[in-house]
C-alpha positions, -999 to +999 in steps of 0.1 A: -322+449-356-337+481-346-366+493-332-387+523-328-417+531-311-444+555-308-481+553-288-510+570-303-540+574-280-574+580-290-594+605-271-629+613-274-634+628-314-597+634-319-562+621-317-534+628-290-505+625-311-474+617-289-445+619-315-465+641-340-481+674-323-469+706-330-449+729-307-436+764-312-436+797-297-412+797-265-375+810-265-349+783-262-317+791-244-288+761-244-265+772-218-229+752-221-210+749-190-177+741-202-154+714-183-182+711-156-188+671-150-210+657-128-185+665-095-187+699-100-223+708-087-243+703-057-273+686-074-256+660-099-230+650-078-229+617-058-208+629-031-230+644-005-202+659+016-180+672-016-165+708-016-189+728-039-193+767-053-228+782-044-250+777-080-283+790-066-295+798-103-286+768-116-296+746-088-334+766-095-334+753-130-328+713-114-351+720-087-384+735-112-370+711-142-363+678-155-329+663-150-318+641-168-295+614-145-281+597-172-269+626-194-237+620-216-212+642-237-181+637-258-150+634-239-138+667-248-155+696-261-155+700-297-176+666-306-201+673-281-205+707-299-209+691-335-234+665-319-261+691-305-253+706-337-262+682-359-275+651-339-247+630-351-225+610-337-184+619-342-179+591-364-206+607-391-189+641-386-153+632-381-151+660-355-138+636-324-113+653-302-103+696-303-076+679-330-104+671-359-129+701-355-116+717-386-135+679-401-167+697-394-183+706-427-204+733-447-227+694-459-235+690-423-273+700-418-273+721-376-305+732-366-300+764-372-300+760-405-334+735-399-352+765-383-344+789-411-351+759-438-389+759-418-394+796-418-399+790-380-398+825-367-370+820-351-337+849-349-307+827-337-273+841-321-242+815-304-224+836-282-189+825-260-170+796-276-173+780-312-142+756-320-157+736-349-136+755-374-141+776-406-122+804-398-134+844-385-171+834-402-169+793-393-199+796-368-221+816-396-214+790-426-209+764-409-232+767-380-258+788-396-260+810-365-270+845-379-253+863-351-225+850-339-204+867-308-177+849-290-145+831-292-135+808-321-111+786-306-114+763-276-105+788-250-094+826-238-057+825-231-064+854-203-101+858-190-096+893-188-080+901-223-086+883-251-097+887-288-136+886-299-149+881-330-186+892-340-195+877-371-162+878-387-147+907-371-120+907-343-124+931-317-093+929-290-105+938-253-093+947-221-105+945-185-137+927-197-144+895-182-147+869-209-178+855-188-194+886-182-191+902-218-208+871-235-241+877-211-237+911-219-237+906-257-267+881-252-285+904-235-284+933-259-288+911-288-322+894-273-331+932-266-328+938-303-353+913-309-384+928-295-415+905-304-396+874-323-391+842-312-352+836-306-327+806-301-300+817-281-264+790-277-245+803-250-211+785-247-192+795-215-160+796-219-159+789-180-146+768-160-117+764-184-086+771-178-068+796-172-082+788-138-078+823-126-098+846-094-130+863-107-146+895-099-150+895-065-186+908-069-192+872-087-183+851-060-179+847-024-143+832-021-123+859-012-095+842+006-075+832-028-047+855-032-049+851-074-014+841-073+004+815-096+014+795-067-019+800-050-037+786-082-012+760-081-016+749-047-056+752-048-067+747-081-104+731-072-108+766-050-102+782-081-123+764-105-154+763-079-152+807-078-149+805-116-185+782-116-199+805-090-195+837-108-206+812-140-236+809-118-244+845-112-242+857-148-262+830-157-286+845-128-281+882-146-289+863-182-319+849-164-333+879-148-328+894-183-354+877-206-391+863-196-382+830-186-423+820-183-416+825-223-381+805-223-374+765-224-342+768-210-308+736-214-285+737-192-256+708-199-219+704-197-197+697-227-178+670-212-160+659-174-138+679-152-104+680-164-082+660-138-067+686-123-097+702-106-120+671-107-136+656-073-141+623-058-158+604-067-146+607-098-110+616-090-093+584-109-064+585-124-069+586-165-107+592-158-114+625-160-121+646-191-108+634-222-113+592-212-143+575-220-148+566-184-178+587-164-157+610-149-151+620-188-185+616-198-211+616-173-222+649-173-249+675-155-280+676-178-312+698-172-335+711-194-366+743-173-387+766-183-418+771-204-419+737-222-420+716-191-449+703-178-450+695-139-412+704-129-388+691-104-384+657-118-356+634-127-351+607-153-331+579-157-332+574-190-297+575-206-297+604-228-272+618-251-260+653-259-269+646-298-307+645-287-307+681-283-309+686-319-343+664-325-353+682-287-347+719-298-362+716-335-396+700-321-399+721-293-393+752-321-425+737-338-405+719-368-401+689-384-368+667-371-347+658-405-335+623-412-304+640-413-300+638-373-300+596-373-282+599-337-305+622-322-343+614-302-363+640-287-367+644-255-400+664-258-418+636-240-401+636-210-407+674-208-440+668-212-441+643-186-452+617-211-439+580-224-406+581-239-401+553-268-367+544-271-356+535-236-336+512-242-317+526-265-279+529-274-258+563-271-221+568-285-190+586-270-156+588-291-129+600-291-094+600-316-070+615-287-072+593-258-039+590-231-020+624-250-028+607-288-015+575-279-048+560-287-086+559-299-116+550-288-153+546-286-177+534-256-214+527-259-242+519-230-273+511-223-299+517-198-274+493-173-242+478-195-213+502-209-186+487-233-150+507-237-131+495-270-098+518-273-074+508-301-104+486-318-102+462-287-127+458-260-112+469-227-139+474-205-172+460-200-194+473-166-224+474-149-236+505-140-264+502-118-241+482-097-208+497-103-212+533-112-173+543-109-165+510-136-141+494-106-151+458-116-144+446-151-171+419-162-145+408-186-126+393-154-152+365-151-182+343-167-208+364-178-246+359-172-271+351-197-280+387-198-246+402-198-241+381-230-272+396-247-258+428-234-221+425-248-235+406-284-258+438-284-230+465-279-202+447-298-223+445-327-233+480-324-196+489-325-190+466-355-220+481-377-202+519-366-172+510-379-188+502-411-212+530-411-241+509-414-256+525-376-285+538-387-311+544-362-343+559-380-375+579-367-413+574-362-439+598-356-476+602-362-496+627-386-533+633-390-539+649-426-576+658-435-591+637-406-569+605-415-544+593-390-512+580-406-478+560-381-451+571-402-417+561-403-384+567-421-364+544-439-332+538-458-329+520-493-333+484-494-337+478-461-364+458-446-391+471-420-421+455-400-445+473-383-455+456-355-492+470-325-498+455-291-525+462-270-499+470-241-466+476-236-449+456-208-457+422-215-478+422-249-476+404-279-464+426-308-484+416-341-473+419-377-493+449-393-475+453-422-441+443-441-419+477-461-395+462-488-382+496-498-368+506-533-341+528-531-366+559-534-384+576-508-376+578-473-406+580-454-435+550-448-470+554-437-494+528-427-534+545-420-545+534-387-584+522-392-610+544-378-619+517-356-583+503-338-583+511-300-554+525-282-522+510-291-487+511-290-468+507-324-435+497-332-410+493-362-385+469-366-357+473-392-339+441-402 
């Protein structure tokens, strides 16, 4: 069964529409650190007396933000890419490792494409790295970015000289620092723009590797040689200059554009690779590309102009996919029932109730151990389940055992484990047979009349359900939806006379 919520409040004449009201107007900017898990920065890290680079830009946007605690990614890049994309999981997409990107497809609906479908007055760009496929043009067609500047595969083989393409065309530089030139390209392009709204993706091709010495004006550690054997011998030095001078273009990119005008994501695409990666996530098999945290886990903060009262944190687990539902509200559009995976997290932004708490998110992956095997873990606000090769090896819990050193499995498990494991395992099952399919609900007033709306799938049963409160209330049949396999969207009017309530659908 699944279940949705929303609240609708009544307030003096009119209506306070939680999951209905329209947004628009701000600049969004995703920034995409690449290969930077939770060890890698002073503010998501767990280890108060970890080595770390300076970030003072980034650490402003955590400090005057919201950050999300619980904040999760694909194991490796690419998925994580297709899922803020489309707000889809990797199993809808087939794009789960670097080694299926090219499965990403021209039918998959990004929201690029959502904001042009809405004439929302939006320009968008992507600059730095693509590696979803499609060739010289892949992120135009198949990301419906209408400027696209950057790399198209998964990294820069020298930070220093490598090949760019802008929309299409291949330009070959030289003595331009890959991080550098992308902020410079953004910055001219959101120049261009003058009064329009734009939606600017910026994936950093840092702190990939090459781990490599950066402009010494973008950093402070000037004690590394640059050497091969120096790299060799020190590689977290390395990687912790490459996020600092990370950290000071993103300040120059900031400094750039009116960010009282700019709603601002910051996230990385997945953990540290095991090479540079810091305790306490430095287990063997556990960093990028496994399923564990050190893969997954990953920093999460969403500033600017769209948040109200800054300088919180959630726990909430969230999910990289929920940037799609996130980005299109907060653009002023409508989310499509295309993005099943993805919730917005507008609410916590506005420092409001969020409805699905409680909800499940997805990780997967098709290249786990060098190919030897698959996999897929799910979690919930405390329980996380790791299947690899369709078998359950893992089941933890988190708010006791955040590094997954104590495997439930070993033992009896409680009453509420059981609910837990049933709950995930089923979740799993229903994946494999593509029959996930989470749903939305929203509100609507049209001409004075105030409508809880829902979508649906064919022949498929749905209840919706009001209680006076939430914690602890008794949630009342309002109405019954046996659907015919025609139109996908319900709508029960709310009498003119009902009191605040919460609302909730159930899907059987």
């Amino acid at each position: 069964m699944r279940v949705c919520w929303v609240y609708i409040l009544r307030m003096g004449l009119g209506w306070l529409l939680v999951a209905g009201s329209a947004w628009g107007g701000s600049n969004l900017l995703i920034l995409i650190a690449d290969d930077v898990g939770l060890d890698s920065l002073p503010f998501s890290s767990p280890n108060a007396g970890g080595s770390f680079p300076p970030v003072p830009n980034v650490a402003a946007l955590a400090a005057g933000g919201v950050v999300f605690n619980q904040g999760y990614a694909y194991p490796t890049c690419s998925p994580t890419r297709a899922a803020m994309l489309t707000g889809r999981y990797g199993f809808r997409t087939g794009v789960l490792s670097p080694n299926s990107s090219d499965q990403f497809s021209g039918e998959e609906y990004t929201f690029p494409e959502a904001f042009d479908d809405q004439a929302l007055g939006y320009a968008m760009a992507s600059f730095g790295k693509w590696h979803l496929g499609g060739g010289s043009l892949g992120p135009n067609e198949l990301g419906g970015w209408d400027h696209f500047s950057g790399v198209l595969g998964g990294a820069v083989p020298n930070f220093f000289d490598w090949t760019k393409v802008v929309n299409g065309v291949s330009v070959s530089l030289v003595d331009a620092y890959a991080t550098s030139e992308h902020v410079d390209d953004a910055l001219a392009w959101i120049g261009a723009r003058g009064e329009t709204n734009w939606v600017v993706w910026m994936g950093f091709t840092a702190a990939h590797t090459p781990l490599h010495k950066p402009p010494v004006a973008l950093h402070g550690y000037d004690d590394l040689s640059g050497t091969s054997a120096d790299i060799s011998a020190q590689p977290r030095l390395y990687f912790e200059a490459m996020i600092e001078a990370l950290d000071s273009e993103i300040g120059r990119l900031l400094a750039g554009i009116d960010t009282n005008e700019t709603t601002i994501v910051f996230v990385g695409d997945n953990g540290t690779s095991s090479a540079t990666i810091e305790a306490p996530y430095d287990i063997a098999r556990r960093a990028k590309g496994s399923l564990y945290e050190g893969g997954t886990h990953v920093p999460f903060v969403i500033a600017g102009a769209d948040v109200v009262a800054g300088g919180r944190s959630v726990d909430t687990v969230v999910h990289v996919a929920d940037l799609f539902a996130t980005l299109i509200e907060l653009g002023g559009g409508r989310v499509p029932s295309t993005g099943v995976d993805s919730r917005s997290l507008v609410p916590f932004l506005r420092n409001e109730l969020f409805g699905d708490g409680d909800g499940l998110v997805l990780v997967e992956s098709d290249w786990l151990q060098r190919g030897q095997a698959t996999g897929r873990a799910v979690r919930d606000a405390r329980y996380k389940l790791i299947e690899m090769n369709q078998s359950v090896v893992g089941f933890y819990d988190l708010w006791v055992d955040s590094l997954e050193a104590s495997n439930l499995l070993g033992g009896g498990l409680s009453s509420e484990q059981l609910v837990a494991y049933a709950r995930m395992t089923n979740y799993l099952e229903e994946a494999s047979a593509g029959r996930v399919s989470p749903f939305s609900m929203g509100a609507s007033v049209v001409e004075g009349v105030l409508r809880v709306e829902w979508e649906s799938e064919p022949f498929r049963s749905y209840s919706l359900r009001a209680a006076e409160v939430l914690m602890g209330g008794v949630f009342s049949e309002v109405v019954v939806s046996n659907l015919p396999a025609s139109p996908p969207l319900n709508a029960w009017v709310v009498p003119v006379g009902e009191r605040q309530r919460f609302f909730r659908v159930e899907a059987e």
